[in-house]
C-alpha positions, 0 to 999 in steps of 0.5 A, a space after each residue: 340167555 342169547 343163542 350165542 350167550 349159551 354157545 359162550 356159556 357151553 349150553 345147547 339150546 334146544 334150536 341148536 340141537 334142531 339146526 345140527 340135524 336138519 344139517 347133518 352136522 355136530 351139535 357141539 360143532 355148531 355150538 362152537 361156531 355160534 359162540 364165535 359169531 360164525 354162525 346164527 340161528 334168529 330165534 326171538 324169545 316171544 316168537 311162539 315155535 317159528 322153525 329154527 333156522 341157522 346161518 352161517 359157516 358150513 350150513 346150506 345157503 338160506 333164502 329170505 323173502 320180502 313182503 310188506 305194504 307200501 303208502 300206496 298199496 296196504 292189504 292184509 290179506 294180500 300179505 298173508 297170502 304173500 306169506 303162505 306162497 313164499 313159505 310154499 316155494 321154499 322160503 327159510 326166512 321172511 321179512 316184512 317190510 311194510 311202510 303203511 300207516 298200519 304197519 303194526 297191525 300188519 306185522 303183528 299178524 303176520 308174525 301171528 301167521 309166520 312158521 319161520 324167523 321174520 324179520 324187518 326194518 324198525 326206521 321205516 316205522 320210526 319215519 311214519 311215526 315221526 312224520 317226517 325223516 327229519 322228525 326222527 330221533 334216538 327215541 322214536 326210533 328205540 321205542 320203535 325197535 323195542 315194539 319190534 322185539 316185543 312182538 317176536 321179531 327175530 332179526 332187525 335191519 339196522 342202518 347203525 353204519 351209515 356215518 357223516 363221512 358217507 355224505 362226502 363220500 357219496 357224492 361222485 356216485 352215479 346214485 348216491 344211494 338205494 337203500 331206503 333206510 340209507 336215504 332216510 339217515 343221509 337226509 337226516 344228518 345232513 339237515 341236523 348236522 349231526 351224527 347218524 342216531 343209530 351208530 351213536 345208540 347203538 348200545 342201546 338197540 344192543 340192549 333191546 336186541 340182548 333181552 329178547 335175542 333179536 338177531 341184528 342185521 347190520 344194514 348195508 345204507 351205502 350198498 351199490 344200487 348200479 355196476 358204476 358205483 360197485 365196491 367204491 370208497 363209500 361201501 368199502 367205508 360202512 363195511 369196516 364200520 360194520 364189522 367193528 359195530 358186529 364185534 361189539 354185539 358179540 361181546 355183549 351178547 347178541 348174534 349179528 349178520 352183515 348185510 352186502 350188495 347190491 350191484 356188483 359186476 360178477 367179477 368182483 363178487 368173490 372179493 366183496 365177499 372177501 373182504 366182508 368175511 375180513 372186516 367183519 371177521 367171518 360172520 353170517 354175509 346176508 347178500 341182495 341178489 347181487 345184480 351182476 347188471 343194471 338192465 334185467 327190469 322184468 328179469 331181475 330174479 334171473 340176474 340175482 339168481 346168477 349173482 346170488 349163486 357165485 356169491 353163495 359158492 364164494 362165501 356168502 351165507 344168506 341170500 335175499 331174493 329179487 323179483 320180477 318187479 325190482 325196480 319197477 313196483 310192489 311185487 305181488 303174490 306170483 312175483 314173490 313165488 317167481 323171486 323165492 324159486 330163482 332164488 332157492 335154486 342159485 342156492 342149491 347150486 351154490 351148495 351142490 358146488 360147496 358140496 353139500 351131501 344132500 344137495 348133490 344127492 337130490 340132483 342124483 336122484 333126480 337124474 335116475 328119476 330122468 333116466 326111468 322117466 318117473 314123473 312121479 319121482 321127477 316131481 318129488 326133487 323139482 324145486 318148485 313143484 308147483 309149476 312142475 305139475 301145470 307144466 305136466 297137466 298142460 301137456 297131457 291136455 294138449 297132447 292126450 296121447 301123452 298122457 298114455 305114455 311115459 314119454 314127453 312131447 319134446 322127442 315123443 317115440 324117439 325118447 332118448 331114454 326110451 330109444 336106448 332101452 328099447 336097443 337093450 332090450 332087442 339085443 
């Protein structure tokens, strides 16, 4: 059974009893919310012991990051080492979304390799088999996404809401669309003239899902790529039809997340979320950034850490990072580690805001730590530790009397800490 076919059924997995402790919550409190699609925890069933992770209401605000080959750029071993610094910097989730021509022997090892739930994107596949966009077809694209399941994928993006109406609707866009899987079914319906493939299989990709527990992440294809374009008709339109699309899933079985924007000036993220947890009645928000503007090139982790952590306080369960690279080329391993940190602490402050005991109690700890000027103890609840400890050795090296002492370089004997105490003491 499903992880939300045992929540129906009133059984308690053994991911749900690991997902309730890492949360500090009641298992039979979890169990509820999983079986009314609150709530996922992707857990493939051939995906040998990856680290159960939940999603949803109540829970932290997870992180995913993206890695993957690219027609121009294919490297194993770089991907792997993408894998390793993404999983170091603190990433719950990973997708890989490779579209090379070797792109099962890239996912195969990586899923070899991934200690927490992967995910990808089956029409990627389905396009580089077919040949062309156009070649593809229900078929290419089910054997596609079974390959997926088979090998331990444990959740899909899939673009099943992206319908003939969006031609229309598209059209007064500044860009008609930045969703890779997106373009690929707008070209393909137009030059058919028929109905996207995948809304009208979607019992069929319902019943791979269902026999190895793939998590389906409905896909937003007509998500805003610029502020110009942001909670238009076209969006608004594939989100309802999401949210009936997510509770067909439910009813047969499979756990299901909604994918959401995108670009979205800061203003209007509190109603995206709103009307995503309103169409598709509360289920997981899997959110890209949001980017609140369109002009960060080179700083777009920063952007999608702003928008990501009001998204996050507002309702949003699940947040995508962004790189230095958006927009301009394949990140590369710095790039993922920049993108997973920024990441992770707009979802930190987006739990400390929701008031999530450990996270409020992290950041008290490290503000005593501050205060005893415990470098030690500084660098245990920093959130990339990494950077931390070059930062700390460059000032050493550069400044040897530093080292000697506890302070830092920035108020040096005037150390507010030190100043204070210092008063204490000769009083």
């Amino acid at each position: 059974m499903t992880q939300i076919q045992s929540a129906i059924e009133n059984e308690i997995t053994e991911e749900m009893k690991v997902v309730a402790k890492n949360e500090g919550i009641g298992v039979a409190l979890l169990k509820e919310r999983i079986g009314k699609g609150f709530v996922v925890i992707p857990a493939n069933i051939n995906h040998k012991k990856p680290k159960p992770v939940g999603i949803g209401l109540g829970l932290k605000i997870k992180v995913n990051a993206n890695i993957g080959t690219s027609p121009t750029k294919s490297n194993l071993k770089t991907e792997l080492r993408k894998l390793s610094v993404a999983i170091e910097a603190g990433a719950d989730t990973v997708m890989d979304l490779s579209t090379s021509d070797d792109a099962d022997r890239i996912r195969k090892k990586i899923i070899e390799k991934c200690p927490v739930p992967l995910g990808t994107v089956p029409i990627y596949q389905a396009a580089i088999e077919a040949g062309k966009v156009e070649e593809m077809n229900e078929d290419i694209y089910l054997k596609v996404f079974e390959k997926h399941a088979k090998d331990g994928v444990d959740f899909t993006t899939v673009h099943a809401g992206v319908t003939r109406k969006a031609l229309s609707l598209v059209k007064n866009r500044v860009m008609k669309c930045v969703s890779r899987g997106g373009s690929f079914l707008l070209a393909w319906m137009k030059h058919h003239k028929k109905e996207n493939f995948l809304y009208e299989n979607f019992d069929e990709i319902l019943k791979i899902a269902e026999k190895y527990d793939v998590t389906l992440s409905l896909g937003d294809g007509l998500r805003p790529g610029c502020i110009a374009d942001a909670t238009d008709s076209a969006q608004i339109h594939e989100l309802k039809i999401l949210g009936e699309l997510a509770k067909k899933a439910r009813r047969l079985g499979v756990q299901v997340m909604i994918e959401g924007p995108g670009h979205i000036p800061l203003n209007e993220i509190e109603r995206n979320i709103e009307l995503e947890k309103r169409y598709c009645d509360n289920a997981p928000f899997y959110v890209l950034g949001p980017l609140p503007t369109d002009i960060a090139a080179g700083y777009d982790h920063i952007a999608c850490a702003i928008g990501g952590a009001l998204a996050a306080w507002k309702g949003a369960d699940f947040l995508c990072y962004v790189t230095p690279k958006e927009h301009i080329g394949l990140p590369d391993i710095n790039d993922v580690r920049e993108g997973v940190v920024a990441t992770k602490i707009a979802a930190h402050i987006a739990d400390i805001a929701k008031g999530n005991k450990e996270a409020v109690s992290r950041d008290c700890k490290m503000a005593i730590a501050r205060e005893n000027i415990d470098w030690d103890k500084m660098l245990k609840y920093a959130v990339d530790q990494k950077k931390f400890i070059e930062m700390r050795r460059e000032e050493c090296k550069r400044n040897p009397r530093i080292a000697k002492v506890k302070y830092c370089s920035m108020c040096g004997p005037f150390c507010v800490f030190k100043v204070y105490k210092d008063g204490r003491k000769k009083k």
